[in-house]
PyMOL Python script that loads the backbone (N, CA, C, O; Angstrom):
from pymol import cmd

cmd.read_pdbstr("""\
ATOM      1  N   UNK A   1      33.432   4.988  20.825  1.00  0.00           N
ATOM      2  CA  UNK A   1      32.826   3.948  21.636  1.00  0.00           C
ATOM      3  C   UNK A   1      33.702   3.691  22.851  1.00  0.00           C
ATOM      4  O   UNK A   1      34.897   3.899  23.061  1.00  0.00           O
ATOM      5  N   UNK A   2      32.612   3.114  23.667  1.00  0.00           N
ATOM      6  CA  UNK A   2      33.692   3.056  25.029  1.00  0.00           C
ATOM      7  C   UNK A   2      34.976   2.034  24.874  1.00  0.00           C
ATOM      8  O   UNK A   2      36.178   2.080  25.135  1.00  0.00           O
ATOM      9  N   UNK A   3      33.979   1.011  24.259  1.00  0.00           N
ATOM     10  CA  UNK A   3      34.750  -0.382  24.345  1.00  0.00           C
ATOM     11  C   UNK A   3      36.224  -0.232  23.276  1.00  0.00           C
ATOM     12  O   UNK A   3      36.978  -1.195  23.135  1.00  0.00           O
ATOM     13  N   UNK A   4      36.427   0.852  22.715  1.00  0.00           N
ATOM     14  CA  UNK A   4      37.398   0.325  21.343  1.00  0.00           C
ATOM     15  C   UNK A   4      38.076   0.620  21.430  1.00  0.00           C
ATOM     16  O   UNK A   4      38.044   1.796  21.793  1.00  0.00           O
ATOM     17  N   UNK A   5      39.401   0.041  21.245  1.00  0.00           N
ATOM     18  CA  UNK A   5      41.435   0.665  21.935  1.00  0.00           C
ATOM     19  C   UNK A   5      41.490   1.403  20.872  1.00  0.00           C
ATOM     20  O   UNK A   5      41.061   1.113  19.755  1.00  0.00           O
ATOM     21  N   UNK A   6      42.158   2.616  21.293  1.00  0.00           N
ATOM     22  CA  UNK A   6      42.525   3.653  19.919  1.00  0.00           C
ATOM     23  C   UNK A   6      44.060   3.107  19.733  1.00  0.00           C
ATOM     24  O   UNK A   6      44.661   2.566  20.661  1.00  0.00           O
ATOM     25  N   UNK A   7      44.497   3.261  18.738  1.00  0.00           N
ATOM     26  CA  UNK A   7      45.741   3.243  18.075  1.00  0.00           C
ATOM     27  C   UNK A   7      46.056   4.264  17.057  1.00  0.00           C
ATOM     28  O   UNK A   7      45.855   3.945  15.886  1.00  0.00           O
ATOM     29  N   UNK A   8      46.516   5.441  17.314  1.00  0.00           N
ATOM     30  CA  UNK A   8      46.510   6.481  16.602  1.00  0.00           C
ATOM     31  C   UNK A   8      45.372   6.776  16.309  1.00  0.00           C
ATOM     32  O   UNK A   8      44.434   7.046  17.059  1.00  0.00           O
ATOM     33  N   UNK A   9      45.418   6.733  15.127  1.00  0.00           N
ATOM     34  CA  UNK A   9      43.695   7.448  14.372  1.00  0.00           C
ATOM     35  C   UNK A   9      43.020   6.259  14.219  1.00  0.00           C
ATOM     36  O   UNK A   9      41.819   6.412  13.995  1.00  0.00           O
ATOM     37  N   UNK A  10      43.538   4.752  14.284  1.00  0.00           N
ATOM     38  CA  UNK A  10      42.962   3.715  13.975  1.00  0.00           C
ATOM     39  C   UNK A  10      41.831   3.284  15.195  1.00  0.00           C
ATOM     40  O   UNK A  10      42.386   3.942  16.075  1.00  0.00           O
ATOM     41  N   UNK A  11      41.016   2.856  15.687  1.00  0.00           N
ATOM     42  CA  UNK A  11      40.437   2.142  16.681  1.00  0.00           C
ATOM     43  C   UNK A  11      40.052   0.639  16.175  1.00  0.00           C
ATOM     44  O   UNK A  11      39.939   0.375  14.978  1.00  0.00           O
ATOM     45  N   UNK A  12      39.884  -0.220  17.108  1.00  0.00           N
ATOM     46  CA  UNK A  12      39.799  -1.801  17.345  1.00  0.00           C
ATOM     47  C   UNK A  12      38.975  -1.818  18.275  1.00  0.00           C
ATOM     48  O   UNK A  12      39.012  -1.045  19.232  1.00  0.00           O
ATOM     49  N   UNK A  13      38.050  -2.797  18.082  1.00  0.00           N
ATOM     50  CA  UNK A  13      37.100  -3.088  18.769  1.00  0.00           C
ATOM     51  C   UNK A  13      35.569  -3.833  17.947  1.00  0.00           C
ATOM     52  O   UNK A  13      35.582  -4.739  17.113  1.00  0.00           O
ATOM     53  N   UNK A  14      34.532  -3.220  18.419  1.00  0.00           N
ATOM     54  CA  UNK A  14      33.562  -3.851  17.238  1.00  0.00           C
ATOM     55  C   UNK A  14      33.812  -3.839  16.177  1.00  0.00           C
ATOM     56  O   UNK A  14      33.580  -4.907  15.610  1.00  0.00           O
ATOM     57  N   UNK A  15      34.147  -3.192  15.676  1.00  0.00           N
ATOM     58  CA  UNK A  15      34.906  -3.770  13.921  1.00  0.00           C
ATOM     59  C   UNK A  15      35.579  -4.635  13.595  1.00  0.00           C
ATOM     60  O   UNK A  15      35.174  -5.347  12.676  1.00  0.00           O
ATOM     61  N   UNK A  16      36.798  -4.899  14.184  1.00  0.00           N
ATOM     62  CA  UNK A  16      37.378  -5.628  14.319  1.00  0.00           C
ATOM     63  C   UNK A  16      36.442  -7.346  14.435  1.00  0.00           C
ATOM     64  O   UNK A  16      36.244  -8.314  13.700  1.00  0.00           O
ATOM     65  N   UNK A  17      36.215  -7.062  15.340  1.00  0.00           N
ATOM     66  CA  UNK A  17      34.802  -8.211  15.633  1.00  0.00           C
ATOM     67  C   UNK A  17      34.109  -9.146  14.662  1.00  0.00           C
ATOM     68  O   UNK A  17      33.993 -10.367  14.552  1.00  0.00           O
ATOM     69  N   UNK A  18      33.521  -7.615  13.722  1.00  0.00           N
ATOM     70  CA  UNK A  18      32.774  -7.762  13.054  1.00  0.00           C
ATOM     71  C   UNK A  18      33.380  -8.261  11.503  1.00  0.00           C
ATOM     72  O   UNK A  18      32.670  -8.703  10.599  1.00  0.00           O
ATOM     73  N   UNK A  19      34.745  -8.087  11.447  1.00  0.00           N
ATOM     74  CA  UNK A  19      35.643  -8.486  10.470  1.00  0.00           C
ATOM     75  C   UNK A  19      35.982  -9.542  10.810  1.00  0.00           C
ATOM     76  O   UNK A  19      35.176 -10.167  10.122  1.00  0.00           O
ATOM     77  N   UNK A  20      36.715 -10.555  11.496  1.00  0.00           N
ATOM     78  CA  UNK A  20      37.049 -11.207  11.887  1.00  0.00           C
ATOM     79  C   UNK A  20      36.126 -12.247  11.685  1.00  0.00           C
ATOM     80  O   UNK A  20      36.613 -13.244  11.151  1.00  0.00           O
ATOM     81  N   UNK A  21      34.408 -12.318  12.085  1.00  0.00           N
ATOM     82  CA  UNK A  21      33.088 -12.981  12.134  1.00  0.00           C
ATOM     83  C   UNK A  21      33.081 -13.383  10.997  1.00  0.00           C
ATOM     84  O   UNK A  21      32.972 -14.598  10.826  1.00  0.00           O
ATOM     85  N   UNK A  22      33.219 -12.315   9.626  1.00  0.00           N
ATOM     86  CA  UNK A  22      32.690 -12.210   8.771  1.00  0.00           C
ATOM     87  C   UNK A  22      33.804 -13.503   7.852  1.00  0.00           C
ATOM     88  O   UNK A  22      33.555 -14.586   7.322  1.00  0.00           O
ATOM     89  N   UNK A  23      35.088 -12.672   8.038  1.00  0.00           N
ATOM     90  CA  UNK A  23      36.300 -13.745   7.735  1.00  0.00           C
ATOM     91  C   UNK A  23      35.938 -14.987   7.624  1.00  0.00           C
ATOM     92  O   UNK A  23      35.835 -15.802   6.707  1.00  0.00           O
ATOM     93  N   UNK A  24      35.736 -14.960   8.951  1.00  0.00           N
ATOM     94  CA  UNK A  24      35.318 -16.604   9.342  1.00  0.00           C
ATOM     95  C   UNK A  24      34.195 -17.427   8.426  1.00  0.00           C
ATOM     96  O   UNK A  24      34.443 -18.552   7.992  1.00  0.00           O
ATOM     97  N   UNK A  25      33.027 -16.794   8.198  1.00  0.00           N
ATOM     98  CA  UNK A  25      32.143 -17.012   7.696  1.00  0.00           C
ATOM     99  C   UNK A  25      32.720 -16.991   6.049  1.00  0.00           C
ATOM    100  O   UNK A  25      32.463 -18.134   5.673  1.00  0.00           O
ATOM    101  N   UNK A  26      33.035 -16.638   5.485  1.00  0.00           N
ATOM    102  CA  UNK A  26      33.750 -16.943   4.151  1.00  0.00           C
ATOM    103  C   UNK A  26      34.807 -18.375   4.033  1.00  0.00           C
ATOM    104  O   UNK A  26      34.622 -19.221   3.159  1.00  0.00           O
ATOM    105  N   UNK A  27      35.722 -18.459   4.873  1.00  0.00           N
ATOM    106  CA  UNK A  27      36.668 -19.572   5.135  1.00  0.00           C
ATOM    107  C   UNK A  27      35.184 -20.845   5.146  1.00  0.00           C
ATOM    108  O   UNK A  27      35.087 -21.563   4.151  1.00  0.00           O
ATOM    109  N   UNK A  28      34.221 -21.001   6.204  1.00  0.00           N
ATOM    110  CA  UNK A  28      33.622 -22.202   6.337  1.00  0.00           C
ATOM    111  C   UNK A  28      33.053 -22.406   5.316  1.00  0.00           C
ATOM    112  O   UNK A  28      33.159 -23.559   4.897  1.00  0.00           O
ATOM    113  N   UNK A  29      32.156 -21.350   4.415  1.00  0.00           N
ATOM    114  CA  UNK A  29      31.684 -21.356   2.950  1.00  0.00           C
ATOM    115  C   UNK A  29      32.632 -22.167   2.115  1.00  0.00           C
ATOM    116  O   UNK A  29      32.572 -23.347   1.771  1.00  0.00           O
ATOM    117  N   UNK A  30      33.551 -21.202   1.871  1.00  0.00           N
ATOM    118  CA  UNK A  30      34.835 -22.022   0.885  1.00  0.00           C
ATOM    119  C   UNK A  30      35.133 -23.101   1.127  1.00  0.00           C
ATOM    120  O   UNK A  30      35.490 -23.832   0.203  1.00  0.00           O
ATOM    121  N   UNK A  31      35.083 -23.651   2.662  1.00  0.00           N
ATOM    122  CA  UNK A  31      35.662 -25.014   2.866  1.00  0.00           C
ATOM    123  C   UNK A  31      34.521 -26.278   2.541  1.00  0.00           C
ATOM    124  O   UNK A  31      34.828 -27.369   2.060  1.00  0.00           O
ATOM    125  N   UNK A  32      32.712 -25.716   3.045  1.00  0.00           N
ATOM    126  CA  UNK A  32      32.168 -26.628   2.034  1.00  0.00           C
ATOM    127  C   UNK A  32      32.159 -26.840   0.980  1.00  0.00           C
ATOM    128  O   UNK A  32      32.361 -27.965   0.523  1.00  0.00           O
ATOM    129  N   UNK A  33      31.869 -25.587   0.143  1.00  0.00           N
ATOM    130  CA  UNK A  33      32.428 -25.743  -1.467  1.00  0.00           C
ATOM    131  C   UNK A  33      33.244 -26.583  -1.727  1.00  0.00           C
ATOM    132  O   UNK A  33      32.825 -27.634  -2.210  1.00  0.00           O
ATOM    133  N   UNK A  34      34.697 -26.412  -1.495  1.00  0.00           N
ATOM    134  CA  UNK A  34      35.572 -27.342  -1.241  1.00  0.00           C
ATOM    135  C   UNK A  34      34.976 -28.845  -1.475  1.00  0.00           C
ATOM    136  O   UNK A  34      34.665 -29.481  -2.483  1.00  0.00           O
ATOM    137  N   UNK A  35      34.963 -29.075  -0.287  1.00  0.00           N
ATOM    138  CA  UNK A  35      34.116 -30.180   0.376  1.00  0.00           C
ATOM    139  C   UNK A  35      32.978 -31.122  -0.460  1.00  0.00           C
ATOM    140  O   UNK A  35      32.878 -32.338  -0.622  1.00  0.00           O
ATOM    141  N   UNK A  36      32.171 -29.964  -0.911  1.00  0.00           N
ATOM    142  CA  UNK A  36      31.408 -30.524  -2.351  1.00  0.00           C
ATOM    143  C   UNK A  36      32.012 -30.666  -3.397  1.00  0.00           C
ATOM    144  O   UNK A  36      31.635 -31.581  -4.129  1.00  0.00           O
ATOM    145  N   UNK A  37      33.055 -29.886  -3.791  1.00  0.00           N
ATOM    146  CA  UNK A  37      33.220 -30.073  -5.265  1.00  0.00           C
ATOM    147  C   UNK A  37      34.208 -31.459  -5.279  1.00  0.00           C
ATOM    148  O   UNK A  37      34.340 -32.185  -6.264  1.00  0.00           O
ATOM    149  N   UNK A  38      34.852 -31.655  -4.002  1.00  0.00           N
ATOM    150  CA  UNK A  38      36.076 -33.003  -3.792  1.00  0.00           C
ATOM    151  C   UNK A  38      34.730 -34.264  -3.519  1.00  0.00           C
ATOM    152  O   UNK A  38      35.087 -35.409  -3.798  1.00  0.00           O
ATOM    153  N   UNK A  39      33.516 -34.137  -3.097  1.00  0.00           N
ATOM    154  CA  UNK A  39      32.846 -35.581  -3.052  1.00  0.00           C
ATOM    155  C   UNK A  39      32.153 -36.051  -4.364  1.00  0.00           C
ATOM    156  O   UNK A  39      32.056 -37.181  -4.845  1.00  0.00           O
ATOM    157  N   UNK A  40      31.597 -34.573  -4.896  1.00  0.00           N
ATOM    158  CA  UNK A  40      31.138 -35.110  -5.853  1.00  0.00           C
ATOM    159  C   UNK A  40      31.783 -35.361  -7.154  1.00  0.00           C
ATOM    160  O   UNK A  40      31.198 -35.843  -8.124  1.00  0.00           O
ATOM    161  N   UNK A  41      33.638 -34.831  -7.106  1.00  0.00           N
ATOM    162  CA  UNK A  41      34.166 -35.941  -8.176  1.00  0.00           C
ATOM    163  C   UNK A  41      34.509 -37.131  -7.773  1.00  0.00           C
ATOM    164  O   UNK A  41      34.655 -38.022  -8.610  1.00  0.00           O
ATOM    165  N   UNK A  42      34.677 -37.342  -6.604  1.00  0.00           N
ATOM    166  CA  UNK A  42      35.307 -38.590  -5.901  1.00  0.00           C
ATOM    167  C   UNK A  42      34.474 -39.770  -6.826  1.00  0.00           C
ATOM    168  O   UNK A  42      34.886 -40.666  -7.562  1.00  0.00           O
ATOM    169  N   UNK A  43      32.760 -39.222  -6.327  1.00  0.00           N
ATOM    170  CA  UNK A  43      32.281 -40.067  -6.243  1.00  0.00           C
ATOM    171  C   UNK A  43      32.074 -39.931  -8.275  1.00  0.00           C
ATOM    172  O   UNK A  43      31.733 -40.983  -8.816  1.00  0.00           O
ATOM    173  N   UNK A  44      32.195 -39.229  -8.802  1.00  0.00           N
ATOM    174  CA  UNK A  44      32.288 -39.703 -10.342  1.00  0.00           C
ATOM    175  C   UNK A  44      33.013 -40.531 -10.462  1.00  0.00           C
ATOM    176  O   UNK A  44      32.545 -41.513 -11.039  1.00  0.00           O
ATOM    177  N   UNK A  45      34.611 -40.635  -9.984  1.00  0.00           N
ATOM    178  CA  UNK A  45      35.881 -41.249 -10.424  1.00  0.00           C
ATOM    179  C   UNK A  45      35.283 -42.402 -10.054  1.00  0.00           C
ATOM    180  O   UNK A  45      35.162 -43.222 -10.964  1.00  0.00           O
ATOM    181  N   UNK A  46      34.756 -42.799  -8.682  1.00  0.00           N
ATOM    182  CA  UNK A  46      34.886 -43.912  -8.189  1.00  0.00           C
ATOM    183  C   UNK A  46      33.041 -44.916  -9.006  1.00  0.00           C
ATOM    184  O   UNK A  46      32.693 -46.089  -8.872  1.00  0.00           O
ATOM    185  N   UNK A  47      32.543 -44.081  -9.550  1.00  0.00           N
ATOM    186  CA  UNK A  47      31.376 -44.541 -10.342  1.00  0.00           C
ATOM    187  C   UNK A  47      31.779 -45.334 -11.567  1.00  0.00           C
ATOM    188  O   UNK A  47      31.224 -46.315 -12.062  1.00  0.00           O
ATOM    189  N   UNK A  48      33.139 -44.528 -12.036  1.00  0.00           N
ATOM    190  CA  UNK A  48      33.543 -44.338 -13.814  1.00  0.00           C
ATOM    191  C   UNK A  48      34.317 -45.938 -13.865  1.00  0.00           C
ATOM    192  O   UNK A  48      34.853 -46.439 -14.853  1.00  0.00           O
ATOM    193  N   UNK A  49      34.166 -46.649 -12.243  1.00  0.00           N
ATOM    194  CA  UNK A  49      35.570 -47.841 -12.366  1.00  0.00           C
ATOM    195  C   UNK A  49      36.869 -47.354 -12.266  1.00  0.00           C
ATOM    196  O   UNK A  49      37.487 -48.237 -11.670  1.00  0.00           O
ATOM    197  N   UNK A  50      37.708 -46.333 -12.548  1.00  0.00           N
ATOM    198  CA  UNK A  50      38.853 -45.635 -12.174  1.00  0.00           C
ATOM    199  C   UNK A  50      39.403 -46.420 -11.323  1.00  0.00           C
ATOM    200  O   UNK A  50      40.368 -47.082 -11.706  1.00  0.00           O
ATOM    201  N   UNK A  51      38.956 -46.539 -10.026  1.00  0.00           N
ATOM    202  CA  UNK A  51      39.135 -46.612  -8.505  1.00  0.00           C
ATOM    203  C   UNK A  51      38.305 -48.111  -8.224  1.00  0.00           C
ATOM    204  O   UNK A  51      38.249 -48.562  -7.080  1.00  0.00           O
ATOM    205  N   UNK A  52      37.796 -48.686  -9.162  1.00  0.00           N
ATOM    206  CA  UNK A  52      37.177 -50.099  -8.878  1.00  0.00           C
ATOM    207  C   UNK A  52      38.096 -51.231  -7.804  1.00  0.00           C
ATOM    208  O   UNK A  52      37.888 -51.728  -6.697  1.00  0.00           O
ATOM    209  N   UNK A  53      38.968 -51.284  -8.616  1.00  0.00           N
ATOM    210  CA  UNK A  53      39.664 -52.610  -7.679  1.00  0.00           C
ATOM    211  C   UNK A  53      40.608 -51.993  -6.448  1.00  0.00           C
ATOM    212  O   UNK A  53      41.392 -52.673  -5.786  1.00  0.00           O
ATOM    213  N   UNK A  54      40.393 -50.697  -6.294  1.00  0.00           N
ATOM    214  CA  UNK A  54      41.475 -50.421  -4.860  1.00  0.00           C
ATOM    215  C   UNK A  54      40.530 -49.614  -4.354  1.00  0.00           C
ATOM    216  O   UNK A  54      41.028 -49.416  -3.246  1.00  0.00           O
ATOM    217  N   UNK A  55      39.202 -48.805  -4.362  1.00  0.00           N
ATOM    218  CA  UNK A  55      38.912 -48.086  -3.800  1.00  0.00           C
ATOM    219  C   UNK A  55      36.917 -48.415  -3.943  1.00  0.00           C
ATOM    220  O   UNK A  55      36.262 -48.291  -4.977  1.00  0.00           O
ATOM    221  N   UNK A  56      36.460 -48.775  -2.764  1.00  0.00           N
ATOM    222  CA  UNK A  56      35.494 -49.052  -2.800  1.00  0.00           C
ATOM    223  C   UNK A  56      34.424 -47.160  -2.971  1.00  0.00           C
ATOM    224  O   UNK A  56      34.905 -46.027  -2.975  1.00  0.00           O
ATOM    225  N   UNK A  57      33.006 -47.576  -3.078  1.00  0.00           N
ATOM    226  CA  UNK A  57      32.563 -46.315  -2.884  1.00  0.00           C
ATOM    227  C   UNK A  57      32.434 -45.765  -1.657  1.00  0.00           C
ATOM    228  O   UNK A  57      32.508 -44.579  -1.336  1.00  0.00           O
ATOM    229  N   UNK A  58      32.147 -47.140  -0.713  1.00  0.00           N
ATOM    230  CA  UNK A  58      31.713 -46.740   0.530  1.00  0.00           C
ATOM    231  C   UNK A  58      32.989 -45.850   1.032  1.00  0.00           C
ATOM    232  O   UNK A  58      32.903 -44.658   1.327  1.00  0.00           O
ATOM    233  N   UNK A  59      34.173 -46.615   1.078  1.00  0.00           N
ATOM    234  CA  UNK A  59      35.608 -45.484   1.312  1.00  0.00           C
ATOM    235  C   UNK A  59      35.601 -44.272   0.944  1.00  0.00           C
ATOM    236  O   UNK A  59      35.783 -43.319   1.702  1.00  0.00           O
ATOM    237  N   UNK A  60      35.408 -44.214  -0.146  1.00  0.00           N
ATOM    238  CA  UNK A  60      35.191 -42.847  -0.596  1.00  0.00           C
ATOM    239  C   UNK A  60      34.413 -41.828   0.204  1.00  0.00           C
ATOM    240  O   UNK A  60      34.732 -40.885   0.930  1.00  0.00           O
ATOM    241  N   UNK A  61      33.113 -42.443  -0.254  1.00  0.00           N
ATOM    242  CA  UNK A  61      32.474 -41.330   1.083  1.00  0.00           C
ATOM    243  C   UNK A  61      32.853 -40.900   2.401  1.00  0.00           C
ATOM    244  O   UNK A  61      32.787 -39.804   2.959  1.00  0.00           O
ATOM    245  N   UNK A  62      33.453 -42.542   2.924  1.00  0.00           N
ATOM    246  CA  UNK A  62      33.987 -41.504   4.239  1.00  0.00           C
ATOM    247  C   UNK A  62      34.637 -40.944   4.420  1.00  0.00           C
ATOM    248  O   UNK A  62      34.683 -40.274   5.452  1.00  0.00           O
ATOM    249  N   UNK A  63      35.725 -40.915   3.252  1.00  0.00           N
ATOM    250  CA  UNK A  63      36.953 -40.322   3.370  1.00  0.00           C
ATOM    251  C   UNK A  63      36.479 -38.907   3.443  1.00  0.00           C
ATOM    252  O   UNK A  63      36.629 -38.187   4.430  1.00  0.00           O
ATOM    253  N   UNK A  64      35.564 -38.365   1.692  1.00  0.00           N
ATOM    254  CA  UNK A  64      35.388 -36.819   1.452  1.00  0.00           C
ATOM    255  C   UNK A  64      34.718 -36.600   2.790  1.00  0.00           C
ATOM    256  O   UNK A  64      35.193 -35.695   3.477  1.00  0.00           O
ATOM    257  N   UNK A  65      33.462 -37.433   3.381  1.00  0.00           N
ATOM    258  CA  UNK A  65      32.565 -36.755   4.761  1.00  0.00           C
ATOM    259  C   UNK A  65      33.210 -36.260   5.732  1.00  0.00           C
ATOM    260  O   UNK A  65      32.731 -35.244   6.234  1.00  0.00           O
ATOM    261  N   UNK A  66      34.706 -36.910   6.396  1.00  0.00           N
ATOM    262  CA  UNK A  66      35.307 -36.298   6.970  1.00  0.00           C
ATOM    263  C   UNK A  66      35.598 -34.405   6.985  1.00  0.00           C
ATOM    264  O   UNK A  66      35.836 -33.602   6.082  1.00  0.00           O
ATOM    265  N   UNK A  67      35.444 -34.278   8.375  1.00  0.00           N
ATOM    266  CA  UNK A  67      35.691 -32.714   8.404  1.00  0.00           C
ATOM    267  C   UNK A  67      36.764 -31.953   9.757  1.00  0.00           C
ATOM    268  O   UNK A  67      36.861 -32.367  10.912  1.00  0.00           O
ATOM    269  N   UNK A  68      37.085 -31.407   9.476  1.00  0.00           N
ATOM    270  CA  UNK A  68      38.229 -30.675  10.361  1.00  0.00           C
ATOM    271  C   UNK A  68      37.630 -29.893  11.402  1.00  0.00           C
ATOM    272  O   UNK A  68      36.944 -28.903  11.146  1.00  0.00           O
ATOM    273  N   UNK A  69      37.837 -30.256  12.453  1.00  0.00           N
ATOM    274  CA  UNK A  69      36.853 -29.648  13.905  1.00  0.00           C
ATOM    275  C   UNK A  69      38.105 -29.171  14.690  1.00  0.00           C
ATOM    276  O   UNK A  69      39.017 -29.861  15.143  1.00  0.00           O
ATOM    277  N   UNK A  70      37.918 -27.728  14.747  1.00  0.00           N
ATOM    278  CA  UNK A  70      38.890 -26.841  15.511  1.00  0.00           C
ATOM    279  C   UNK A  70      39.049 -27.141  16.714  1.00  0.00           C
ATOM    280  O   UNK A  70      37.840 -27.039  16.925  1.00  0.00           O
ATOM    281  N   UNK A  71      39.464 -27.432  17.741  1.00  0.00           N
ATOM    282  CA  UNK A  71      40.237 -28.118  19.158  1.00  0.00           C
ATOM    283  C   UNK A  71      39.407 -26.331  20.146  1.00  0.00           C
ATOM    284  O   UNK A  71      39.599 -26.145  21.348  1.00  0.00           O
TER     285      UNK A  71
END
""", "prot")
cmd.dss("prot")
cmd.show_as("cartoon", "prot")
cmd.util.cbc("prot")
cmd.orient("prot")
């Protein structure tokens, strides 16, 4: 391909790309997962009374809803 830097026998370019995309797309998966599996115990603990007198529900939620937005 035109576009792809050789490095020895290796080349970079659309592959690279296309790895990198894909990467990415696994990390944001995992991080909702994440994301779900931390609200919906939150919100058990904080159902069960656990967390009654220091931690309201509404806190809770906002805390897990929070999300990390790349700059």
């Amino acid at each position: 391909m035109a576009n792809d830097k050789s490095f020895g026998d290796k080349s970079f370019g659309d592959k690279s790309f296309v790895i990198a995309f894909l990467s990415r797309a696994s990390i944001d998966y995992d991080t909702k997962k994440l994301q779900s599996f931390v609200t919906e115990k939150s919100f058990a603990i904080s159902e069960k009374g656990a967390l009654a007198g220091r931690i309201s529900p509404g806190i809770v939620k906002s805390l897990v809803s929070l999300t990390d937005k790349p700059k």
